[in-house]
ROZA-643462 format. One line per 4 residues: number of its first residue (from 1); their letters; for each residue x, y, z of C-alpha. Coordinates in Angstrom, 1 decimal. Each point is the difference from the previous one (the first is absolute). Layout:
N
NUM	a	X/Y/Z | ... .
***
This chain:
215
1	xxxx	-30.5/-24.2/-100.1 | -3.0/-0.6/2.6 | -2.3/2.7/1.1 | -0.1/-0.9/3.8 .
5	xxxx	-1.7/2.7/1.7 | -3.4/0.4/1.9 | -1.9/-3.7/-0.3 | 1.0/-0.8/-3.2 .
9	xxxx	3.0/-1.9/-2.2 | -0.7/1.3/-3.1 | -3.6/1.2/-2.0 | -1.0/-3.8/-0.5 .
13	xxxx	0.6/-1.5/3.8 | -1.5/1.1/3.6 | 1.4/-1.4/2.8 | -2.7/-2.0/2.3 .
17	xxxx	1.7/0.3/3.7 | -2.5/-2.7/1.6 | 0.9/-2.4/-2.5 | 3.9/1.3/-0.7 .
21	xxxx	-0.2/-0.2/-3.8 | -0.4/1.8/-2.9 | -3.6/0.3/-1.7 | -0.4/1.2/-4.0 .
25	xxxx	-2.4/3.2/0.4 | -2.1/-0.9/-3.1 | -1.4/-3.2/1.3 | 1.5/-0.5/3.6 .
29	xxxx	1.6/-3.2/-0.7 | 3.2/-0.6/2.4 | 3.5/0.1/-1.7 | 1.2/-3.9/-0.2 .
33	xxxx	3.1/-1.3/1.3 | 1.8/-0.3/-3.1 | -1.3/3.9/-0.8 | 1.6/1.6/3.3 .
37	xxxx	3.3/-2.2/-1.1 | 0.0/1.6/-3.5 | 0.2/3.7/1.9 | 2.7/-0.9/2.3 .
41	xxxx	1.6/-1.4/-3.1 | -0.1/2.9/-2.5 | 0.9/2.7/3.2 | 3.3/-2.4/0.3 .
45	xxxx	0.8/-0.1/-3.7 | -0.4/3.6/-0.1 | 2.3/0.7/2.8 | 2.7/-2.7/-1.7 .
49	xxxx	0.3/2.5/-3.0 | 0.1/2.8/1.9 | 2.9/-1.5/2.7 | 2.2/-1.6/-3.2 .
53	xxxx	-0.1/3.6/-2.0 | 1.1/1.0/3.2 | 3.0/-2.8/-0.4 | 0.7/0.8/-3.2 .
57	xxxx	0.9/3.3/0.9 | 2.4/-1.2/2.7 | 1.4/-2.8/-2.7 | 0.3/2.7/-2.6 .
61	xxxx	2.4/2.0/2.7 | -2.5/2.8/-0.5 | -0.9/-0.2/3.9 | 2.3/-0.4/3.1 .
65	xxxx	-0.6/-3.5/1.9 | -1.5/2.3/3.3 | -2.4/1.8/-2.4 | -1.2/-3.6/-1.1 .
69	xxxx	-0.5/-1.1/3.4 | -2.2/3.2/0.8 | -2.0/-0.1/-3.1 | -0.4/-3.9/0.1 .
73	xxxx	-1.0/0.5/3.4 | -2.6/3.0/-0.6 | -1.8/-2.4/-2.5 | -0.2/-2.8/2.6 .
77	xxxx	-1.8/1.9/2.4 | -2.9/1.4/-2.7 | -0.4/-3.9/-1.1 | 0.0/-1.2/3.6 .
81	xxxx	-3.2/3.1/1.2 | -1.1/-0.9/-3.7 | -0.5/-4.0/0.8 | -0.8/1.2/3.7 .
85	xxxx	-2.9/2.1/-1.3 | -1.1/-2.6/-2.3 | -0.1/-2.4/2.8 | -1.9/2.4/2.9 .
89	xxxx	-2.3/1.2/-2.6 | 1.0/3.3/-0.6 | 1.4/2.7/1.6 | -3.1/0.9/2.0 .
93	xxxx	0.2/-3.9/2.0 | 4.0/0.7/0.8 | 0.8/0.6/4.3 | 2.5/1.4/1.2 .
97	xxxx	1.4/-3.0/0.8 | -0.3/-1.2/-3.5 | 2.6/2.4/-0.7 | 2.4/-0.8/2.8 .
101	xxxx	-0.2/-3.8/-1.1 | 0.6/0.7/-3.5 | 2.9/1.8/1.0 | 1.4/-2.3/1.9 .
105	xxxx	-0.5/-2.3/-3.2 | 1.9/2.4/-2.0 | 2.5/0.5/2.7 | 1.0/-3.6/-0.5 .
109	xxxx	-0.1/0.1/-3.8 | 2.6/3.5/0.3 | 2.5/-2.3/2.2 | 0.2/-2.5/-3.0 .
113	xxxx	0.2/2.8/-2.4 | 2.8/1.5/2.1 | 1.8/-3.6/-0.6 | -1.0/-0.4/-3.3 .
117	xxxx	1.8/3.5/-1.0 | 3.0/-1.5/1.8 | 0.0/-2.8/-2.4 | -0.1/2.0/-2.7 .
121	xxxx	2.9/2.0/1.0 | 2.0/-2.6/0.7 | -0.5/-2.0/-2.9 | -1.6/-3.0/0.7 .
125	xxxx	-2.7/0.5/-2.5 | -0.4/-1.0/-3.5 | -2.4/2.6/-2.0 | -2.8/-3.1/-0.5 .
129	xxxx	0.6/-0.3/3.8 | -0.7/3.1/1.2 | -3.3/0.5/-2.2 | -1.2/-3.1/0.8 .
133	xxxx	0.6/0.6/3.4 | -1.7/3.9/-0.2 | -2.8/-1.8/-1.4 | -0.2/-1.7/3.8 .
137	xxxx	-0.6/2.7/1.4 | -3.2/1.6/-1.8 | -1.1/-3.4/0.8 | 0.3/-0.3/3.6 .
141	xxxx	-2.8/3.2/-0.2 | -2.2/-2.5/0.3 | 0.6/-0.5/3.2 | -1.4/3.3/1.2 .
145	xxxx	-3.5/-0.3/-2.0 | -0.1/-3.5/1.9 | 0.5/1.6/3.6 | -2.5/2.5/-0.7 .
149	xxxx	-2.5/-2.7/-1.9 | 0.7/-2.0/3.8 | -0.6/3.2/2.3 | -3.1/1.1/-2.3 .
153	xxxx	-1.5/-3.3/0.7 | 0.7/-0.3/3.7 | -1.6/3.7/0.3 | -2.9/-2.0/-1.8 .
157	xxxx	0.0/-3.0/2.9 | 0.8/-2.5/-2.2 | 2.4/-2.3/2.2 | 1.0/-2.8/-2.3 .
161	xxxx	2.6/-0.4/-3.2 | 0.9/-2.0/-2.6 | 3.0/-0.3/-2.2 | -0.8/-1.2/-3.7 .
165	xxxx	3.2/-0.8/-2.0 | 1.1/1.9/-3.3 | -0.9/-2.0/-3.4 | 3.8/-0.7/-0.3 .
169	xxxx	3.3/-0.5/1.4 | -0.8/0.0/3.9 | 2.3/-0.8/2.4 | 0.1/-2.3/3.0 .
173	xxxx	-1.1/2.2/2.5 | -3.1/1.7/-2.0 | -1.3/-4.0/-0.8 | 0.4/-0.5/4.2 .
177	xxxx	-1.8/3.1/0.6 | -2.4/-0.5/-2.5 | -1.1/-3.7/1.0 | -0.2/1.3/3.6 .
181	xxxx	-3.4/1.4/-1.3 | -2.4/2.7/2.4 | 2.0/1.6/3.0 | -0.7/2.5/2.0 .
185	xxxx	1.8/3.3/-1.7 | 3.4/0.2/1.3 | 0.9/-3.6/-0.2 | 1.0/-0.2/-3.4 .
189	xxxx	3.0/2.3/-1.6 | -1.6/2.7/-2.8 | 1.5/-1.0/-3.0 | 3.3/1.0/-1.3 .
193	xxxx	1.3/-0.1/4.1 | 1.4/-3.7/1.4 | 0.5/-1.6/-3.1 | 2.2/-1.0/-2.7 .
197	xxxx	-1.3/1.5/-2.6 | 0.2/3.4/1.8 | -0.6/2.7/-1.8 | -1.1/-1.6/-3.0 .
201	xxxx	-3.2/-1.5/1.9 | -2.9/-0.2/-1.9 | -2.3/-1.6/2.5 | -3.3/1.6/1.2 .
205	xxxx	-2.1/0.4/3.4 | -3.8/-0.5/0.4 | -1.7/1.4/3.4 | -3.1/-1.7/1.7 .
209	xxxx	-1.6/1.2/3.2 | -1.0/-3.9/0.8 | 2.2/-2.5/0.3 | -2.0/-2.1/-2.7 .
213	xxx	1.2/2.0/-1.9 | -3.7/2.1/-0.6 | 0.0/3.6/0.2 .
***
């Protein structure tokens, strides 16, 4: 899907580590907001086909519920390193502790997975349920592009964050954080963790080395 290897995303984008962004390689214009969305966006709906043909299988009896759980879980882990990557800026900028945190991360998202295939087995699912709830899941990679985006920038010394609410349907919690304005980093929760909307966060982080809010 992406082509994440050396310094680059794909043949259009070079990653800028000073400034943590993308830049186009024909006129070195940075990536906008809305633009680095977009890629998290289409790698998520990608993985959403792949993890319900994956369902259908299990729905259509043709796999057992444990080889669901493994293959479900085996697509997780590529679109967690895939966000992670997108977020570090390739695979070049990833530590060794990059890894460890992402799994950790995905440690986490195998324990619900673990519960989710005992809901399944028991019964307590409707077919809409259970897709809709799959779906939860390729969204909560997010989460790992936004711990790397975070570490990137603290590697960078840039010491302050901001939370910017999604264009719709935010919750409680993301309108607190978000009205809470520049903090140091830390302060604030990444999106999609300590807040009602969970998984389904669609809030974003901007980074600042001043407090003002200047880079």
């Amino acid at each position: 899907m992406f082509k994440l290897d050396r310094n680059t995303l794909v043949a259009d984008f070079v990653w800028d580590a000073a400034a943590q962004r993308y830049k186009w390689v024909d006129n070195g214009r940075y990536l906008s907001r809305e633009a680095m969305l977009s890629l998290t966006g289409k790698a998520i709906e990608g993985s959403k086909r792949e993890l319900r043909a994956i369902a259908n299988q299990l729905i259509e009896n043709e796999i057992s519920l444990k080889d669901w759980q493994k293959a479900t879980a085996q697509q997780l882990k590529i679109l967690h390193l895939q966000q992670a990557l997108l977020g570090r800026g390739g695979v070049d900028a990833m530590k060794s502790a990059d890894y460890l945190a992402i799994g950790r991360n995905l440690k986490s998202e195998y324990e619900y997975l673990r519960n989710f295939a005992k809901d399944i087995n028991d019964g307590n699912l409707t077919q809409s349920q259970f897709l809709a709830r799959l779906d939860m899941y390729a969204e909560k990679s997010r989460s790992s592009g936004l711990m790397m985006a975070e570490a990137g920038h603290k590697e960078q010394g840039y010491q302050y964050m901001q939370r910017f609410l999604a264009p719709a349907n935010n919750c409680q919690s993301c309108i607190e954080y978000a009205f809470k304005g520049i903090q140091p980093i830390g302060f604030l929760p990444l999106p999609t963790f300590d807040c009602f909307c969970r998984a389904n966060c669609r809030c974003s982080v901007m980074y600042f080395r001043k407090p003002d809010g200047s880079d």
